[in-house]
Steps between C-alpha positions, in 0.01 A plus 500: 500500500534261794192666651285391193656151536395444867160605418456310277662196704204574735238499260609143382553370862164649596296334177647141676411594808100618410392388183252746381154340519179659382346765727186349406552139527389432174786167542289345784154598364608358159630154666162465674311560163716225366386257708124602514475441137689187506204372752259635313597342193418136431785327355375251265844312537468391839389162498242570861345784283441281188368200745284741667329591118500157429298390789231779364597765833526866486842627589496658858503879327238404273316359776487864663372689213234256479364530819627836620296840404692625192827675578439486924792248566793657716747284553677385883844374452539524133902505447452219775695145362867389402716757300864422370678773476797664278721734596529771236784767673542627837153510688333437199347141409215346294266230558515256214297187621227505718213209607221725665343376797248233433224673742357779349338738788361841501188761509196498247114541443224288447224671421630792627565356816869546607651135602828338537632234278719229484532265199739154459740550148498111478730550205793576719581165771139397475483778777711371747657720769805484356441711247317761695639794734457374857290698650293591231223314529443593921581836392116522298350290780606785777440820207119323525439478895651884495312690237170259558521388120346190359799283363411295149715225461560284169702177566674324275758308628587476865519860557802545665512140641858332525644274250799234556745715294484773817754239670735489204505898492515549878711220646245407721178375549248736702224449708145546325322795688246654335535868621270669338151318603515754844406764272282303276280326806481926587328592190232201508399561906573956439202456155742562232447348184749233382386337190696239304461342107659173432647577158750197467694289723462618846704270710578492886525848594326635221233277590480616855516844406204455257253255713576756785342796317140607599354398169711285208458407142635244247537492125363221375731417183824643692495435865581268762597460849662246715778474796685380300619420100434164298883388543532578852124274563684247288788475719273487822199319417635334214144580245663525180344696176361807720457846302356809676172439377470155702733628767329793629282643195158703531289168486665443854562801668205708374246224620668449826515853614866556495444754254204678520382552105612371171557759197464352138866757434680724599326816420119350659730458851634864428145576469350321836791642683363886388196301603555448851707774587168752420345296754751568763620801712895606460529372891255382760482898668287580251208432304411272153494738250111598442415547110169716286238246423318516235273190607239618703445347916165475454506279211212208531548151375154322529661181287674454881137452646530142280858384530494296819322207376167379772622142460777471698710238356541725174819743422525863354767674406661711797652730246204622381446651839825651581498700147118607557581710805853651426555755288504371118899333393586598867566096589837403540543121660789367620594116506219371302677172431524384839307475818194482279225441707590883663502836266722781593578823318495888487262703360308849545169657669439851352846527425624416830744145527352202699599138530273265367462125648240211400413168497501324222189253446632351207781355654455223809148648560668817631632330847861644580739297400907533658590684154210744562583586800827589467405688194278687694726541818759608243230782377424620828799600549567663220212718568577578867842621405405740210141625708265363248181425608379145392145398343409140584237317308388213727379178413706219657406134611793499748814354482595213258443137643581131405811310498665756225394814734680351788827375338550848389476669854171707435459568843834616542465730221149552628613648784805634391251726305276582825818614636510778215168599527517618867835599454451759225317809543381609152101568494328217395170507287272165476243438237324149566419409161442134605635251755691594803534188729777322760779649596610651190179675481552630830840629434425679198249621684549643818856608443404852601282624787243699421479269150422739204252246266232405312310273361351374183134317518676213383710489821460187765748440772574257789741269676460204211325516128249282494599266309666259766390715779183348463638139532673611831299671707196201467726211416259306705161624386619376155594175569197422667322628213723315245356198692104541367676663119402798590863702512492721199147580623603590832832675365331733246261628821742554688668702189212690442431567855914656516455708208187640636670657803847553319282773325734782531233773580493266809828585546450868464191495751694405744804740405717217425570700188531884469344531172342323227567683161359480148796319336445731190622820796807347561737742360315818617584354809876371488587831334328664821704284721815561322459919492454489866810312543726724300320809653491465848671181596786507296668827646424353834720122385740740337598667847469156700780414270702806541472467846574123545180415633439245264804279323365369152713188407575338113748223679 
């Protein structure tokens, strides 16, 4: 009898001492599916959730199944966030309140293509670090430089940025570092894709963090961007009555190349993001992606034999061009509402990715303006970094001039661009559609040595156009004639004279030009050029990379 007491005295002392748990840790894996469906799950209470419908957004989830291939999305940090906790007997406890992190981050597809994500929930602290995981956020940004990823990023909010309430909850104030822009300056210079959409609010850091990204979009009816809110301008600069719109809305940043393209919603910058990212190798090792074409590289286009107008003071429509030789829908342009008088984009040769770059007749005459420059700096870049070959349509005055040309640094910018010509190494392809004159000519030019070109019978070239170049070089000859009325007399010989040797078969006698090339050819030809690159040159860039021969930069 006392035997069966003691054991059992040890049984009871024992259960105190170990709880029994489940062997399978059912407990655990049932307290993390607790809190994954409480993120997943919108509540329509919260009053950030029911501001974020009214203002006409996607929730963040919502946002991923739109733009994510169905059922791809894997989650990185998904119990991440602030849990209370209950105790419910010894060892044992249960979450019953929990505010998810307001950073959603993890692994998905577009298109197929594997890419990491990371998406503002502006419903919870307008996305303010504090209620995100520290950490988080640089976590992605390293996962991206480590398994050569691109990174998508949809900001809405200030992704991670502080917020005043960080000193109530801490004690302290910190000092603002921004630690993860090491890793993010990595992937623009190491070629690996970091494309943003402006899909509300993106404020201060979630600014940065978009305008940094290699390409960037903004919804037109939802977005905005600025340093900083309406309330805090107020306080500063004391302009009253500021929403986003007039703050930092599309019709600002989309036109002054902040933000590279402007989306009509949310789904069409979903859709130019898939866009891009075709465009564009995982990481700057490797090459674009080359797709079938059904459009054939021979293709002839005798309307182009017509396009370039013989009197030189009239326009066309660049456009027209750029479409004609790629392969059909292939044309993708990027920052169309500013830097106007240039025309950058992406686009394909037989299936093979190029960069595209024009000028722009219909805008200042063509001549390179500041804006155009850097938009076409900007584009270089770009295409050193992911190995695309660029396609340059040529037909440039030179650089911008007057009073407005020079309060807006052109030559700065001018050169600024020069400097990423002959810093880049991408092949470069010219067709001389038209004008190529000054220094901008020059630049556009000669960039690469041997130059890979040709030209259209429509081509003429020089130092100066003409018009004014004229007036220069016999200043005196026409005054003296102005003296007997016989100036526009004297002028239009002169003219005539000029545009008898500017003949560009002239040129080509001499072997000032390579080749002169019926206009209608032009494709057979740039889709030539563009095989040849991807066959044999681009296995030879691919191991200059490896090697560290050559050192593409974004920054």
């Amino acid at each position: 009898m006392p035997d069966n007491k003691a054991t059992k005295r040890l049984k009871q002392v024992s259960g105190h001492l170990a709880p029994k748990l489940p062997a399978d840790y059912s407990d655990v894996r049932d307290q993390i599916n607790t809190l994954r469906d409480i993120a997943a799950t919108p509540d329509p209470s919260r009053r950030g959730y029911v501001r974020q419908k009214q203002a006409g957004k996607l929730w963040v989830r919502e946002r991923l199944e739109q733009l994510l291939d169905r059922d791809t999305f894997t989650e990185i940090g998904s119990v991440s966030g602030t849990v209370k906790w209950e105790k419910t007997g010894p060892m044992r406890e249960k979450p019953v309140s929990f505010v998810p992190s307001n950073n959603v981050q993890g692994m998905g597809r577009l298109r197929g293509r594997k890419v990491l994500l990371t998406a503002d929930d502006f419903s919870l602290r307008s996305g303010h670090a504090d209620g995100s995981t520290a950490g988080k956020t640089i976590y992605v940004e390293k996962l991206a430089l480590a398994l050569k990823l691109p990174v998508v990023k949809l900001v809405d909010g200030s992704s991670g940025g502080g917020s005043v309430t960080m000193i109530a909850k801490a004690g302290w104030s910190y000092l603002p570092y921004v630690p993860m822009y090491k890793q993010v300056v990595e992937q623009l210079n190491q070629g690996i894709p970091n494309l943003g959409a402006v899909v509300g609010p993106a404020i201060g850091l979630g600014a940065a963090r978009v305008v940094s990204c290699h390409f960037s979009v903004m919804a037109a009816d939802i977005g905005a961007l600025f340093n900083a809110g309406p309330e805090v301008v107020k306080g500063a600069t004391f302009e009253e009555d500021l929403d986003f719109q007039d703050l930092g809305g599309p019709m600002i940043h989309c036109t002054n190349g902040t933000i590279d393209n402007m989306a009509a919603n949310e789904a069409e910058c979903y859709e130019q993001l898939r866009t891009v990212l075709s465009y564009l190798p995982n990481h700057g090792k490797e090459a674009p992606p080359v797709i079938a074409c059904e459009d054939p590289p021979d293709r002839e286009d005798e309307s182009l034999r017509k396009i370039i107008p013989r009197r030189q003071t009239r326009m066309y429509n660049p456009w027209t061009i750029i479409k004609s030789v790629v392969d059909h829908d292939s044309w993708f342009e990027i920052g169309a509402l500013w830097g106007r008088t240039a025309i950058g984009g992406l686009a394909r040769l037989g299936g093979r990715p190029v960069g595209i770059i024009s000028l722009n007749c219909e805008v200042n005459g063509g001549a390179l303006d500041a804006a155009g420059s850097q938009k076409l700096a900007r584009l270089l870049k770009l295409c050193d970094v992911m190995n695309l070959p660029v396609l340059q349509f040529i037909d440039v005055p030179g650089y911008a001039i007057g009073t407005v040309a020079e309060r807006t640094a052109t030559m700065r910018w001018g050169v600024e661009l020069a400097k990423a010509y002959f810093a880049t190494t991408t092949p470069l392809f010219n067709v001389i559609t038209r004008r190529a004159y000054g220094v901008a000519g020059g630049i556009m030019l000669g960039a690469r040595d041997p130059v890979m070109q040709v030209a259209w019978p429509s081509g003429q070239w020089g130092s100066l156009p003409l018009e004014g170049g004229i007036e220069v070089a016999h200043r005196h000859e026409l005054r003296e004639a102005d003296k007997v009325g016989k100036k526009a007399e004297r002028y239009q010989e002169l003219e005539e004279e000029y545009r008898r040797m500017m003949n560009p078969v002239r040129t080509a006698n001499a072997f000032g030009v390579e080749e002169i090339i019926d206009p209608k050819d032009t494709r057979r030809v740039c889709c030539a050029w563009a095989r040849h690159m991807y066959e044999s040159l681009m296995p030879e860039r691919l191991a200059d990379r490896a090697t560290g021969k050559i050192h593409p930069v974004f920054t």
